[in-house]
Each structure stands twice: as C-alpha cells, then as structure tokens.
C-alpha atoms as one frame of an Amber mdcrd trajectory, in Angstrom:
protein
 -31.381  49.292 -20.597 -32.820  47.364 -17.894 -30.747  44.007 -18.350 -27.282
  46.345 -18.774 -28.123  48.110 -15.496 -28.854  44.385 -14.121 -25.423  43.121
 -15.397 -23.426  46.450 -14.235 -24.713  46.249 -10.508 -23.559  42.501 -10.044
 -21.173  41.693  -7.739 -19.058  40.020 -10.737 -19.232  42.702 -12.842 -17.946
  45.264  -9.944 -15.136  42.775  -8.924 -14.001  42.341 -12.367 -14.021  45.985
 -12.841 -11.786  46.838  -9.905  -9.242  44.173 -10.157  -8.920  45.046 -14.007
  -8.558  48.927 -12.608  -5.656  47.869  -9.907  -3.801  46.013 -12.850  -4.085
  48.721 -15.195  -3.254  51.236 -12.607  -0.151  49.608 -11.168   0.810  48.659
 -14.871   0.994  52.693 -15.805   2.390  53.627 -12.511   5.188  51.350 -13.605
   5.437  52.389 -16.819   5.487  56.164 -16.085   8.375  55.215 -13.285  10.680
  53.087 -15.652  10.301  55.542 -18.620  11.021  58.762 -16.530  13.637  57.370
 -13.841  16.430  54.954 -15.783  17.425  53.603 -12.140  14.166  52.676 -11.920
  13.846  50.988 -15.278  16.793  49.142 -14.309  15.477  47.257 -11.351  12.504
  45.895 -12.771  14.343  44.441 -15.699  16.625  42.952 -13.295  12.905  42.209
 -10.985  11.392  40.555 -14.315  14.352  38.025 -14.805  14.465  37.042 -11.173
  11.262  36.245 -11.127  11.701  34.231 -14.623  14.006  32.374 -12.490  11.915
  31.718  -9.780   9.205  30.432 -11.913  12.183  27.738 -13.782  13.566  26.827
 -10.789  10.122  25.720  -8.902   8.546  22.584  -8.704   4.964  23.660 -10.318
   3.929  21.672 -13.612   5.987  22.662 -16.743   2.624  24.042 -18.432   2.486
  25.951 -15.802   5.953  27.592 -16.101   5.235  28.333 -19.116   2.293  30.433
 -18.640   3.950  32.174 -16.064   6.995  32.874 -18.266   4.812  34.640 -20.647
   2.973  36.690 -18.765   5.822  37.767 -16.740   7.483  38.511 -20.251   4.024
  40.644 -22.206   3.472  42.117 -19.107   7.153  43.479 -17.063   6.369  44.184
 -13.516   2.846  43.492 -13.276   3.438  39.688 -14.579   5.664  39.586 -11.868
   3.664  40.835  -9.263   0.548  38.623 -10.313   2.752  35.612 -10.425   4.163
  36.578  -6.936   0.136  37.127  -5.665  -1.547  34.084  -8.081   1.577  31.944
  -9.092   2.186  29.616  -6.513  -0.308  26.825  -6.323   0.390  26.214  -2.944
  -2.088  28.503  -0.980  -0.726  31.064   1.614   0.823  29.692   4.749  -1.740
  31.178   6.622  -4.580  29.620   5.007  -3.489  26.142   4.443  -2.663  26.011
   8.259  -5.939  26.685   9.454  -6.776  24.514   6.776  -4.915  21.303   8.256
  -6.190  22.184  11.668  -9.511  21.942  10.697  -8.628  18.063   9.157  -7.040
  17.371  12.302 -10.568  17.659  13.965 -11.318  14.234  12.086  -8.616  12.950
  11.863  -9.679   9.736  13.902 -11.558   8.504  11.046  -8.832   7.112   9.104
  -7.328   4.757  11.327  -6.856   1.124  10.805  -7.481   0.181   6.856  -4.557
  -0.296   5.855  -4.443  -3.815   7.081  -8.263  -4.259   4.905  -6.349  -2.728
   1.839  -3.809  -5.190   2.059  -6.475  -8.005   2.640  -8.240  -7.393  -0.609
  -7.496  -9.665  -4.175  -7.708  -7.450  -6.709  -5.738  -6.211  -9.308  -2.708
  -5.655  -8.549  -2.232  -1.817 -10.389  -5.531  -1.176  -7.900  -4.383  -1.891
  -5.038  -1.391   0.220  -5.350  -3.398   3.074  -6.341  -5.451   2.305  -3.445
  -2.580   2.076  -0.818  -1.543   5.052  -2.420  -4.673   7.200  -1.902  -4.546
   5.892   2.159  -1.370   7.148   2.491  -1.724  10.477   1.127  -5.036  11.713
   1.687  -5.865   8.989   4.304  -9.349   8.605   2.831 -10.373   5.102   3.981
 -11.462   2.005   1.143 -15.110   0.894   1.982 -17.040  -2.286   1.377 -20.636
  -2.373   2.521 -22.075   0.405   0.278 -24.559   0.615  -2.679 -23.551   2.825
  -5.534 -26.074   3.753  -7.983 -25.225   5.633 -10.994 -26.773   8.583 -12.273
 -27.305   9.179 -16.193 -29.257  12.540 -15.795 -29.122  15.463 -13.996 -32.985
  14.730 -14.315 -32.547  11.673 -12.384 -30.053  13.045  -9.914 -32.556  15.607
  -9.023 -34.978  12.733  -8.345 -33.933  10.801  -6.677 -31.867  13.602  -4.260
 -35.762  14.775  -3.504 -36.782  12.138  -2.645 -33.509  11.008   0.243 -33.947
  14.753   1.301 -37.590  14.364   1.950 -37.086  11.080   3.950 -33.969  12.621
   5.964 -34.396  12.388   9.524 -31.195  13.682  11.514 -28.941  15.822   8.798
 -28.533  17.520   5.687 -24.924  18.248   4.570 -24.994  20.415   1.277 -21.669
  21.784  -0.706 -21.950  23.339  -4.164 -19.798  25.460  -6.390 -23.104  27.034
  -7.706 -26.454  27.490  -6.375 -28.979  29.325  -8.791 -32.294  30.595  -8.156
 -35.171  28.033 -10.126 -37.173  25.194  -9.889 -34.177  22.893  -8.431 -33.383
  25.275  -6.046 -36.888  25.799  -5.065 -37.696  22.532  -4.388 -34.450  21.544
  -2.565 -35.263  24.793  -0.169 -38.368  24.349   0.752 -37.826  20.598   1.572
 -34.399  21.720   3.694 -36.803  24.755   5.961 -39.211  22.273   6.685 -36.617
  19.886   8.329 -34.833  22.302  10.303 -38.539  23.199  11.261 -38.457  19.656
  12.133 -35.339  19.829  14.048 -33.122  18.332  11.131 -29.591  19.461  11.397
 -29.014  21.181   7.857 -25.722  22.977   6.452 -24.916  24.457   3.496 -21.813
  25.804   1.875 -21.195  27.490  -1.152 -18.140  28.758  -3.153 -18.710  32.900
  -3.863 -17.186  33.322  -7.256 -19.447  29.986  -8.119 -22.289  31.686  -7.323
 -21.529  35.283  -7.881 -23.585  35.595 -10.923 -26.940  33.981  -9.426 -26.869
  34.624  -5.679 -27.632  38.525  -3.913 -25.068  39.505  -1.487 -25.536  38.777
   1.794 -27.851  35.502   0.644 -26.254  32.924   3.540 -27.474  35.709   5.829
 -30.909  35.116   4.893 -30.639  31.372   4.665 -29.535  31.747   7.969 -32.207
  33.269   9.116 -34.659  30.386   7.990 -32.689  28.290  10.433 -30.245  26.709
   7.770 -26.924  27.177   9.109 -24.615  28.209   5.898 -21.328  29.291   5.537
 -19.461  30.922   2.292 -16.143  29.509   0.865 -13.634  32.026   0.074 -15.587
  35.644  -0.344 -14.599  37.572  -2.904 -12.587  40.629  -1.945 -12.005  43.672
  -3.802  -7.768  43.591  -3.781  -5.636  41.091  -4.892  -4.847  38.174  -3.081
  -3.430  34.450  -4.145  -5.811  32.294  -1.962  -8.725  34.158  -4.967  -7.212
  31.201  -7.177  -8.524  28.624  -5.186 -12.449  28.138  -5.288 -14.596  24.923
  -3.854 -15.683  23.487  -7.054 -17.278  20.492  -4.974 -20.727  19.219  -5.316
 -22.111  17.287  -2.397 -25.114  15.997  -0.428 -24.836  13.896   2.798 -27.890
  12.764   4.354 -28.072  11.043   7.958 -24.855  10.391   7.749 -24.932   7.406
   5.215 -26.439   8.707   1.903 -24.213  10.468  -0.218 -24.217  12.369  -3.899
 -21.872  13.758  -6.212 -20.792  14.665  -9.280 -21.115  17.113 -12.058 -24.713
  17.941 -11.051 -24.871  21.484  -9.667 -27.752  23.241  -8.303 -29.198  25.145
 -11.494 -32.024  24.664 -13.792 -29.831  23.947 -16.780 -28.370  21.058 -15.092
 -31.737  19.106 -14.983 -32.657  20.696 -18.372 -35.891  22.867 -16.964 -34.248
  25.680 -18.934 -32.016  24.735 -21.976 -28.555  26.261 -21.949 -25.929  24.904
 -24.826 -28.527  22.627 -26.034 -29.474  18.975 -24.252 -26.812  19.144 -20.956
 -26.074  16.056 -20.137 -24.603  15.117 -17.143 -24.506  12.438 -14.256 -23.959
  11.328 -10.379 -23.410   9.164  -8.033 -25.967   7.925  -5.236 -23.742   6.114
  -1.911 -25.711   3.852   0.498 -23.331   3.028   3.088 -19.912   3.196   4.954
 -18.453   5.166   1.930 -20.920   8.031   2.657 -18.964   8.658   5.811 -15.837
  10.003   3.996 -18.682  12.344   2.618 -19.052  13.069   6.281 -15.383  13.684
   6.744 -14.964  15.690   3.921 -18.083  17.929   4.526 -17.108  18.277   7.807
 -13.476  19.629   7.627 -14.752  22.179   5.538 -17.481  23.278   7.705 -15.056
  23.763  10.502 -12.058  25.544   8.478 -14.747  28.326   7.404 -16.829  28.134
  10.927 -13.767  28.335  13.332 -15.795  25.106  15.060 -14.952  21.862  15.657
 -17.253  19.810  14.709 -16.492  15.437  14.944 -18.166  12.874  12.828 -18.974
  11.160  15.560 -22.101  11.912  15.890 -22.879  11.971  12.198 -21.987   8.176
  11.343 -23.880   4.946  11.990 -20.318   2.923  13.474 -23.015  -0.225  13.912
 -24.729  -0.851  11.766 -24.549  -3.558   8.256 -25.081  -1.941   4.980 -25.378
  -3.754   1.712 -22.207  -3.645  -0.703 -21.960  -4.004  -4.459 -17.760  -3.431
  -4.501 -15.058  -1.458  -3.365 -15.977   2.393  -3.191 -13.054   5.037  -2.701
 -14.319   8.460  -2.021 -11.408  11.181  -1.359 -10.941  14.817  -1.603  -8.648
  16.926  -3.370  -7.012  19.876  -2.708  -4.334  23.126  -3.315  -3.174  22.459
   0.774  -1.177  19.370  -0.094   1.281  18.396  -2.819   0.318  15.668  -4.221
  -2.633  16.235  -7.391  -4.517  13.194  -5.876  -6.917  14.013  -9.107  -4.210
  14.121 -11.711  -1.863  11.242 -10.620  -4.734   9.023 -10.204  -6.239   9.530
 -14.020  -2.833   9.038 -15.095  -2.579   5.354 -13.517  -5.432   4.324 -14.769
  -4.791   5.681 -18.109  -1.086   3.648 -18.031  -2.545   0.642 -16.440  -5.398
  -0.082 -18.369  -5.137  -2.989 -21.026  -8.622  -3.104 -23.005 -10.057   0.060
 -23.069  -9.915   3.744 -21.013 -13.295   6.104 -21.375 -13.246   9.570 -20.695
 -15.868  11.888 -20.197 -15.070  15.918 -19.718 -16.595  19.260 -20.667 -13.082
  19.987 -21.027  -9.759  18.849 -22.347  -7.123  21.112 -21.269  -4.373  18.819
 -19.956  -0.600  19.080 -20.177   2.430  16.653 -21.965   2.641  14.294 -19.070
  -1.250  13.217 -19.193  -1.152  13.646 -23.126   1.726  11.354 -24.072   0.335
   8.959 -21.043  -3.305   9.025 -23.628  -0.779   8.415 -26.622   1.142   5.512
 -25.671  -1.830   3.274 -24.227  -3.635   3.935 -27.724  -0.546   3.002 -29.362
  -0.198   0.421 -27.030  -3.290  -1.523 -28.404  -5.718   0.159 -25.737  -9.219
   1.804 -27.077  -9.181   5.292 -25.807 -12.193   7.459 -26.564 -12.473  10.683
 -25.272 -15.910  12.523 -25.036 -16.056  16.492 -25.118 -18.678  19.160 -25.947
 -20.133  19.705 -29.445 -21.976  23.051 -28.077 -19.394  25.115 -25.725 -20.287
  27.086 -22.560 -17.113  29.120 -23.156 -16.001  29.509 -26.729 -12.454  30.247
 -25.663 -12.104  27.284 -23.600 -13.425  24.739 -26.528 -10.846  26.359 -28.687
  -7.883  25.302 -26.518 -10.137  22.069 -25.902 -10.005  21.151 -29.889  -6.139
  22.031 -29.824  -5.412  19.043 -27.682  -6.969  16.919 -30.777  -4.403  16.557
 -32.872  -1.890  14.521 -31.651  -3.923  12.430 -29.929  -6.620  11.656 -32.681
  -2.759  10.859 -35.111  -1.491   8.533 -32.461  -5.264   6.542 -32.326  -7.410
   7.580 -29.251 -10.666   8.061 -30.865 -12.391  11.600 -29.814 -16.041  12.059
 -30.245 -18.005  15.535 -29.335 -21.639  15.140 -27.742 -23.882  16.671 -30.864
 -26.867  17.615 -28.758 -25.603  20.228 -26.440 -23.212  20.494 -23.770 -21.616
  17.294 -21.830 -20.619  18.406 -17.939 -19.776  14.538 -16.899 -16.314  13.782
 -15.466 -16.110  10.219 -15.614 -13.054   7.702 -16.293 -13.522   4.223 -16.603
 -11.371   1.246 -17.563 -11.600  -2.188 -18.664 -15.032  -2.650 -16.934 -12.881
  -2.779 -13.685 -11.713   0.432 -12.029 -13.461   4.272 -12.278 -13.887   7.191
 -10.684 -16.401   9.688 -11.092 -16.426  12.797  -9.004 -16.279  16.426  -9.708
 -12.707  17.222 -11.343 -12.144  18.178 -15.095  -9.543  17.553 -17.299  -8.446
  20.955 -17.146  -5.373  22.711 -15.051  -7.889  24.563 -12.757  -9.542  21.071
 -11.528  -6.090  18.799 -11.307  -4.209  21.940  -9.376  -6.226  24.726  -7.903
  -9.559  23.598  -6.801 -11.196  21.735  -3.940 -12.643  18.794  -5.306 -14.418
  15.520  -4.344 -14.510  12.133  -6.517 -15.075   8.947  -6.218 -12.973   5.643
  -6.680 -14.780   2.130  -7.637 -14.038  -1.111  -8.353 -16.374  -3.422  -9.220
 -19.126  -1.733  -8.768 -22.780  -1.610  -9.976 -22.747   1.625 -10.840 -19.288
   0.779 -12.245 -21.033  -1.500 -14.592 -23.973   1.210 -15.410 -21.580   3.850
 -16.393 -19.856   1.491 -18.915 -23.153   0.886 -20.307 -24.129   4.566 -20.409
 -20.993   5.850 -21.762 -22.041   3.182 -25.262 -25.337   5.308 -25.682 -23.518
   8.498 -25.370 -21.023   7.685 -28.337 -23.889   6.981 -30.102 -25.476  10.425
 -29.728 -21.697  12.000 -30.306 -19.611  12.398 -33.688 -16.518  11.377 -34.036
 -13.860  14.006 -34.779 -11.646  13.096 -37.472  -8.004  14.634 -38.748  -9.665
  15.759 -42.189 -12.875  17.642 -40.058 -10.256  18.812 -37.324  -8.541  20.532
 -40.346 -11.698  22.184 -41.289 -11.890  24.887 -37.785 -12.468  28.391 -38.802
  -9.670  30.348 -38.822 -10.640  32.521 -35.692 -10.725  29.244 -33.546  -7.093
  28.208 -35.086  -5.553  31.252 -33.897  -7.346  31.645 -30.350  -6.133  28.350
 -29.897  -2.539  29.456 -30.979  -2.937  31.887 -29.030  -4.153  30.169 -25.515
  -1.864  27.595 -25.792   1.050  29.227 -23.500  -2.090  30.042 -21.127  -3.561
  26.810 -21.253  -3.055  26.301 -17.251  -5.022  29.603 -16.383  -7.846  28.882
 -18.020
C-alpha cells in the first residue's frame, strides 16, 4: 500500500494523469459536438485533412510524417490538435529566440578556425565533415587535448571524483538525470565543500529526466547549500510543444579545461552499485585541454538561456596556456533551435564514408530509411558493420521496435550482436580506426531530432584507439542475432513491433 501511495503522489504520476485527462476530455467534448451538431462534424473532417496536408507538405523527416498521419487519422481532432501543440520539431518562436540570444553571449569563441581546419592533412571525407560542423554549429576543431576513454561507468565515476576533488576555480554540471545514491552522494558532498571553499559550482538538470528520483522544489535546496542550480524545461500541467524537447546532456567541466561526457548519468545503476537490467555497461570520455572549452561554451549558453544572465567564457578558459594533444577532438552540441540534425547527418557520413569497418554502439535502434539503407549499402559495399544493442531492455516496447529494424539489415550483411549480460547505454560510432564520435545521442528519433545533446568528434585519437579496442571485448560478451533466431520472437513482440512501427519517431 505504501509503495502505490509512493508512486501515486509523484510528480510523474500526477503529470501523466492530467495530460491523459485533458486528451480524453477534449477528445469527448469533440465527439459529443460532431455527433450532435452535423455542421460541426463537418469542420473537423475538413480540420483533420488540412492538417494531413500540413503534415505532407512540411519539411520534417518522412518517419515522422508518418506518425503524424496516423495519429491525426485514429484520433480526428485531437491528433490534430497534438500535432499542432507537439508536431513541429522546431520549438516555439518564442523559445528558440531567447534561445539564440543566449548563444550570442559566446559567440566570440568561434572565431578564426577555419583557416586551422583548412591547414590540417587528413582525410579528405573528415575534413569536410569538419568544415561542415564549423559552419553550422560553429563549434571550433581543437588540437592540444588529451582524451581518455572510459569503458565503465565504474571508471567514469572514478576518475570524475577524483578531478572534482582537485578542482580549484569551477564546477560546471549538466545531467538529464540525477538520482539519489551513492554516486550522487559522493559527487554532493565533494561539490558543498568547494563552494565552502569558494569554488564556483553550477548545476542543471532536465525535469522530466529527473521527475521520478528528485522532490519538487530540490534546486531550491541545492541552492541553499550554496550550489547555484537551475532546471531545464519544468514540467507544466497543460499542454505545450516546447514539453517535447528535454536536455538529455550529460556533462562535467572542471576549471575550465577538464571535461566529461557520455552515456554516464548520475544514478547508481550506471556505476552498477545497484543492478538494474543486469551488468549496465556503459562509457565516457575524459578531455584535458582546449577541447574542454567548447564544454565551457556549451555549458554556458545554457546556463544563461534558463538564468536570464549573461555569463562569458572568458573568465572560465585558460587562453595561455600549452596542453598536451593526442589528435583532433571535435566537441559540438545539438539541438531542436536549428535545422540542421548535426547528430544525424554526421552518423550518416561516417557510415557512407567508411571503407573497412563502421561500429555502432546504442541502447537503441530506432532509426528511419535514410540512415537504414545508408547501413545497407556500406555492408553491401564490402564494409563490416556491426551493430551492438541490448540483450536485457529498460523498456520492453522500445526493444520491440529496436529488433524490428533487424531484418533488413542483418539480410543485406551488417552483423548485429545484443550485449547478453544486461543492458548496454553506450553511444559510440567508430570507423576504420580513424574517425568517432562518442557523446550522448541515440540512434533513436528522440536523440537525432528533439533533444539537446552533446558529443564528441575525434580523429586520431587515443581514446579513439581505446574504444576500438573495447568495442572487440564487448562482441565477445554479446550474441550475434541471426535471421533463423530473429524468426524465433514471441508473437506478442512481433505484433507490438507491427504495431509501433508507424510511431517509431515518438518513441
């Protein structure tokens, strides 16, 4: 009785329950209205097909259509109205102008290296992808960094403890979720004592991320500790499109030229002190260096869209001094403000450019035609492709529509293996020992189109070289998925698959 009180009083619970109330509401209203008033009835027939049109004529991602089209079509009216309030993946005017304002702040960083692109001899397919990344997101291409690669969430958490114990000026912190437990414990205490200290230390977190594990009101008492924190996108009880987009980032910056990412959130399961889905395996990267100040940049424009400040990098950056470097390192953000899927164009060059081998690491597969047939022809090209996904699901729906993608790509030869001791979170991508990126975007709809993410791009690398390595000893822990054992799904998964299908972008 206890636990159902416990899940009835969360804040997900009661947000679920009133935006399932206002859909079900405005769906009878409608109903009642079109059934007793044929005027009525008329114009949202004639409503429903001009939104169909609407959703043809745009420029969104076919799969995405397509999900629209349905819902607009099992659900008259209300489909209609939650395409109009969800449906665009551009975010509200409103929104993504304060949103550019608050890059504007920083915008100073990105000046002048275009010129050091241009310098560098490398592949050719890399540079371009490079130049392209400059131009559109203006994230800068750094030498003089250290990358380190991450196999664990075990080691992640180590070694983050100890660069957060040795930090002397700041503490930058963004996470999609934050969960009460030994990780968080031991990152909290260490972050009071250095604002005790004097330490600058921020902190953002997405809500619906951490809706589940955090108390309302929580940044007020982190606040209070001294820890200045701020709250992306707070749920509200009504409907409203900017919902769609969440901060699914996962970031530490500390003094300015230490930086971490990756899968790695803060929860116990992520470091396996408590054992969700079996062994979760996961990984990061550590930056020592000039790439850790796009960290900075990216950090910072955040801070100051949800603050109203206006806060410059400046003084967060070492301009001076020499670090070490091990390669090229590309860190850049993406996001729903601009148009350009930074994420999704950028797997699908390496993917087309690769001419050995592409490996792919993702808790989930959910990807449209374009990325699909992109998979298809390098592995009928001559490329090895081998794909990496879950054995043990954290959402059973999802892995149903994940196994769906199987099938034409295992026919067509990309080799797809599932991770048999638990649950894999990586999302990693890595070709002919040569070109990567690692970062915190999943092969699914929600990463490529909706979210906020970070990632990082590297070339040559030693942590380049580490994941390659790493990626070996996973396969060997995974089973490969065959046609004749892809055949062999119970029937419920075959169906909810079916089923999902048209909604693969929403999920």
């Amino acid at each position: 009785m206890k636990r159902l009180m416990n899940i009835i009083t969360k804040r997900s619970t009661t947000a679920l329950i009133l935006f399932l109330v206002e859909i079900i509401l405005s769906g009878l209203v409608v109903l009642f209205l079109g059934r007793s008033f044929l005027i009525f009835g008329i114009l949202i027939y004639f409503f429903n097909i001009l939104i169909l049109f609407f959703i043809a004529n745009g420029r969104a991602n076919p799969a995405y259509k397509i999900s629209w089209i349905f819902t607009v079509i099992l659900l008259p009216f209300v489909g209609a109205v939650l395409y109009i309030t969800f449906g665009k993946r551009r975010t509200v005017k409103k929104f993504r102008r304060k949103f550019i304002n608050a890059e504007n702040i920083n915008s100073g960083f990105f000046k002048n290296n275009k010129d050091f692109i241009n310098s560098l001899e490398i592949d050719p397919y890399c540079l371009q992808m490079m130049n392209w990344i400059y131009n559109v997101s203006k994230y800068p291409v750094h030498n003089e960094t250290k990358t380190k690669f991450l196999k664990s969430g075990t080691l992640y958490f180590k070694s983050l403890i100890e660069d957060l114990k040795k930090a002397e000026k700041s503490i930058f912190l963004e996470f999609f979720i934050i969960s009460p437990g030994k990780m968080w414990g031991e990152i909290l205490d260490i972050l009071i004592e250095k604002v005790n200290k004097g330490l600058d230390v921020r902190l953002i977190y997405d809500d619906i991320g951490t809706i589940a594990s955090l108390p309302n009101g929580y940044e007020e008492y982190l606040r209070q500790t001294g820890i200045k924190c701020e709250v992306f996108n707070p749920v509200k009880l009504r409907l409203e499109a900017i919902m769609n987009n969440r901060d699914h980032r996962k970031m530490v910056v500390i003094d300015g030229f230490i930086a971490y990412t990756g899968g790695v959130n803060i929860a116990d399961e992520y470091i396996n002190e408590i054992e969700r889905f079996g062994f979760w395996q996961d990984c990061g990267v550590k930056l020592e260096g000039r790439a850790a100040f796009s960290f900075v940049v990216l950090f910072l424009n955040m801070w100051n869209y949800l603050s109203g400040e206006s806060i410059s990098f400046n003084g967060y950056i070492k301009k001076d001094v020499k670090f070490e470097s091990d390669g090229l390192v590309m860190p850049f953000g993406d996001n729903p403000v601009n148009s350009y899927y930074l994420n999704d164009s950028i797997y699908l060059k390496i993917v087309s450019s690769a001419r050995e081998y592409v490996y792919i690491q993702t808790p989930y597969l959910i990807i449209d035609n374009k990325l699909t047939n992109s998979l298809i022809f390098a592995a009928q090209s001559g490329v090895e492709v081998v794909i990496v996904t879950p054995n043990i699901y954290d959402k059973f729906y999802v892995h149903a529509l994940t196994r769906s993608s199987y099938k034409r790509l295992i026919r067509a030869g990309v080799r797809i293996y599932e991770f048999t001791p638990g649950f894999i979170h990586s999302k990693v991508i890595i070709s002919d020992g040569v070109v990567g990126v690692l970062g915190t975007a999943n092969f699914d709809f929600r990463s490529l189109y909706l979210h906020f993410e970070c990632s990082v791009l590297m070339y040559k690398t030693n942590a380049l070289r580490e994941i390659t390595k790493d990626f070996k000893l996973v396969l060997e822990k995974s089973k490969k998925v065959s046609l004749k054992e892809y055949e062999k799904r119970n029937i419920f998964e075959k169906i909810l698959g079916f089923i999902l299908k048209p909604f693969s972008s929403f999920l």
